[in-house]
C-alpha positions, 0 to 999 in steps of 0.5 A: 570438511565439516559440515554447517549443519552442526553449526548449533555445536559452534555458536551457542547463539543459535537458539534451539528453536529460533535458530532461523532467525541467525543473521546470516552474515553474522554467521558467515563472519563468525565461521570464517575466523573459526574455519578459515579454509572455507570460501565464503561461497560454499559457506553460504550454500550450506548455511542455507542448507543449514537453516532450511533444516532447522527450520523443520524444527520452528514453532507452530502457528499457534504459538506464534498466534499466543505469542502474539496475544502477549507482546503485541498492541490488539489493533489487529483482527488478524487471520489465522494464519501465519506467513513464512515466505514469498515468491511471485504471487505466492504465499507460504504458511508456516506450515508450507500450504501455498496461498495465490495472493490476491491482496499484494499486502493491501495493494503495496507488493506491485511488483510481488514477493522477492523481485530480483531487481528489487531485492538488488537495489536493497542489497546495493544499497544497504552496502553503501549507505541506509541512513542519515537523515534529512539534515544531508543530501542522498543521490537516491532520494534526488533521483528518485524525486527527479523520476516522480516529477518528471512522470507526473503534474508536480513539481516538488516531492516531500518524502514520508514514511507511509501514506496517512503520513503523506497526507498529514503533509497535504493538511498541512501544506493546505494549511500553510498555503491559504495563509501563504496566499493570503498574508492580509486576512485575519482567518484564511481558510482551514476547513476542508472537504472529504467525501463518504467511503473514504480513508485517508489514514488513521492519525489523528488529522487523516482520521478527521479525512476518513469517513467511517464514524467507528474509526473517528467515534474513540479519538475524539475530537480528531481534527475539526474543519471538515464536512463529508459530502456523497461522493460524486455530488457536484451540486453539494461540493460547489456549493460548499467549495464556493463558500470560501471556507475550505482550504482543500478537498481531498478525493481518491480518483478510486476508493479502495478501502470504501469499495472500489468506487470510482470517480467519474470525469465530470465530478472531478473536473467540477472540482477542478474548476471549482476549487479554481475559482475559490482559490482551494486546492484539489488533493488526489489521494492516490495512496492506493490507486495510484503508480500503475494500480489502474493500467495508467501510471497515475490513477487521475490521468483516466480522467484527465484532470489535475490535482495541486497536491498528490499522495502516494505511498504503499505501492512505491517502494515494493514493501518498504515504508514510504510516503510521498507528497506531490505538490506543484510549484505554487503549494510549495513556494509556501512551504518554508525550513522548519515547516514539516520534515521526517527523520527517515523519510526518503533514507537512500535504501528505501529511495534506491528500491523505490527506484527499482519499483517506480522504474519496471512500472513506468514502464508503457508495455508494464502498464498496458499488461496492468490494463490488458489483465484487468480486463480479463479478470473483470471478464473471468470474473463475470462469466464465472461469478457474475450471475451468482445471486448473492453478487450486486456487481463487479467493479473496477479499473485495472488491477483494483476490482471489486465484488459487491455482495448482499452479503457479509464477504467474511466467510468467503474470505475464509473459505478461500483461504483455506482452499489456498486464495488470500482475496480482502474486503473493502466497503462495510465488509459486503465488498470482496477486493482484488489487489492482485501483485501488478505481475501477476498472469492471466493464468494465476488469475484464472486459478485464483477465480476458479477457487473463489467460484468454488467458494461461493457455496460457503454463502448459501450455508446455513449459519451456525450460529 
């Protein structure tokens, strides 16, 4: 029986040194017209015989890092380092060094790298159906809305592609609202209330949302209309709400780009109440705290109030672009045909793993293993770090924890990436933050601290420059 390893010798398309890269069903096709006596099975094992030997022969880290420099947009301050693969909460480089993953892709791989379940619906999936567009009805996107309304205050769901995209539809769907409810009134509102240390997105409407002046400062002018409260003052936000100038407010339960604040029950409550005698809408930005991040499926159940509006998305479909809209029934009576839509908003690949997702982290048992973890991390945290003298304090709920320091964090999450731990920053960059895969043990996390406890020392080092 020949042997796939030569494969190179059949299919010259097999790039010497992107070989890797082959579409692997492409081959298996192309090799069972050429050596028909092959089963597919065995086909399969060896061509991944075939590619983890080829794959000694992939290009460096430095090159893809040149290559990168060439053809990609700079947005991006990137790590040196480049990622090949994943399982669990672990990361492989290029190179093969495993890395503990504290990050989840900015709190977006709740449930890690690979997961079986996850990785059948895709494969399902992709079987039967990936893509049609909003212009016909899918059984996954359906089933998936079902599941998000059942679970939660809403009663109808608009899909998107990613949650600066989920919260454009909130602006909008605002905006429609106070001209929907107020039919007579020549200038209904449209301004809206955001608060300091958020982010809501990088479009030019969530920019105008985001507080940080560097994100907004180059694309001026973004959205006008909105006003940046302290986040937290109930005094400023009623007043201003009462004005009835603004058509909503939007707020994250958890800040986690600004630094892992959280909201106490009675600054959201005031706004709750305030918006209601306004007639404003209560936005929950839970793109990043929200679907099981805090130990309860929905970040603002802690604190027992309701929004009219909810965004989600980075968690939602394991790794996959998605954005969702959560709007009560009164939003979307006036939402019309026309108003918003998406050409690959809500596909039935990406629906069918968001099920897969949304259905392990639902679970009761799940969210209170989110919560039982977050303890004993914040626990560990403390006892190993707390009284370090360059920590302020450490904050959190469930599995989103942050380590405030007098400090740039930077070199920290340097020195931890080279011991083998990938941990973020947050806030102005003082703020380390943990977003550990919602599947992580407790032993993975008493790894992971151990190695930043290790760290720590970096800060007390003597800059050289």
């Amino acid at each position: 029986m020949t042997s796939l390893h030569n494969l190179a010798n059949f299919f010259p398309a097999i790039d010497h040194h992107r070989r890797c890269f082959v579409d692997v069903k492409l081959l298996i096709g192309k090799c069972s017209t050429h050596l028909p006596n092959f089963s597919r099975n065995v086909l399969r094992a060896q061509l991944t015989d075939t590619v983890s030997a080829v794959e000694s022969e992939k290009i460096s880290k430095d090159e893809v890092m040149k290559a990168e420099e060439r053809v990609i947009v700079g947005t991006y301050g990137r790590a040196p380092l480049v990622l090949t693969s994943g399982k669990g909460c672990k990361l492989y480089d290029i190179e093969g060094r495993e890395y503990i993953d504290l990050t989840s892709g900015i709190a977006v791989n709740a449930l890690g790298h690979g997961d079986s379940d996850w990785l059948q619906a895709i494969t399902d999936q992709a079987n039967l159906l990936a893509h049609v567009s909003n212009i016909y009805y899918t059984l996954p996107q359906v089933n998936l809305a079902e599941r998000l309304v059942a679970s939660s205050f809403a009663d109808r769901v608009f899909f998107s592609n990613s949650g600066t995209e989920a919260n454009e539809a909130a602006i909008k769907f605002a905006r429609k609202f106070q001209r929907f409810s107020h039919p007579d009134k020549p200038d209904p509102p449209t301004e809206f209330i955001s608060f300091t240390n958020s982010f809501h997105g990088r479009t030019i409407g969530s920019l105008a949302l985001t507080s940080k002046e560097h994100y907004r400062t180059p694309f001026e002018p973004v959205m006008p209309g909105v006003t940046f409260l302290n986040y937290g003052d109930t005094d400023a936000a009623q007043e201003l709400i009462s004005s009835g100038k603004i058509a909503a407010v939007f707020v994250e339960p958890i800040q986690g780009e600004g630094g892992i604040y959280s909201a106490t029950k009675e600054f959201l409550q005031s706004l709750r109440t305030a918006c209601d005698k306004a007639g404003s809408l209560l936005v929950f930005d839970e793109v990043q705290c929200g679907l099981g991040r805090t130990g309860y499926l929905w970040a603002h159940e802690a604190y027992d109030v309701t929004p009219d509006i909810m965004t989600l998305a980075k968690p939602l479909a394991g790794g996959l672009p998605i954005g969702a809209t959560l709007v009560t029934e009164r939003v979307n009576a006036a939402i019309k045909h026309g108003d918003h839509g998406s050409t690959f908003a809500g596909g039935p690949l990406i629906c069918a793993a968001a099920i897969a997702v949304f259905d392990k982290i639902s679970k009761p048992a799940f969210l209170a293993s989110v919560t039982r973890k977050g303890e004993h991390l914040k626990e560990i945290l403390k006892k190993k770090v707390g009284g370090n003298s360059h920590v302020k304090e450490i904050r959190g709920f469930g599995l989103i924890v942050g380590i405030e320091l007098d400090v740039s964090a930077s070199r920290l999450v340097d020195a931890c990436r080279e011991s083998g731990l990938l941990i973020l920053t947050a806030g102005k960059g003082d703020i380390v933050r943990l977003v550990p895969p919602l599947i992580i043990s407790e032993q993975e996390l008493d790894q992971a601290v151990e190695i930043l406890y290790k760290c720590f020392d970096v800060l007390d080092e003597k800059n050289p420059n």
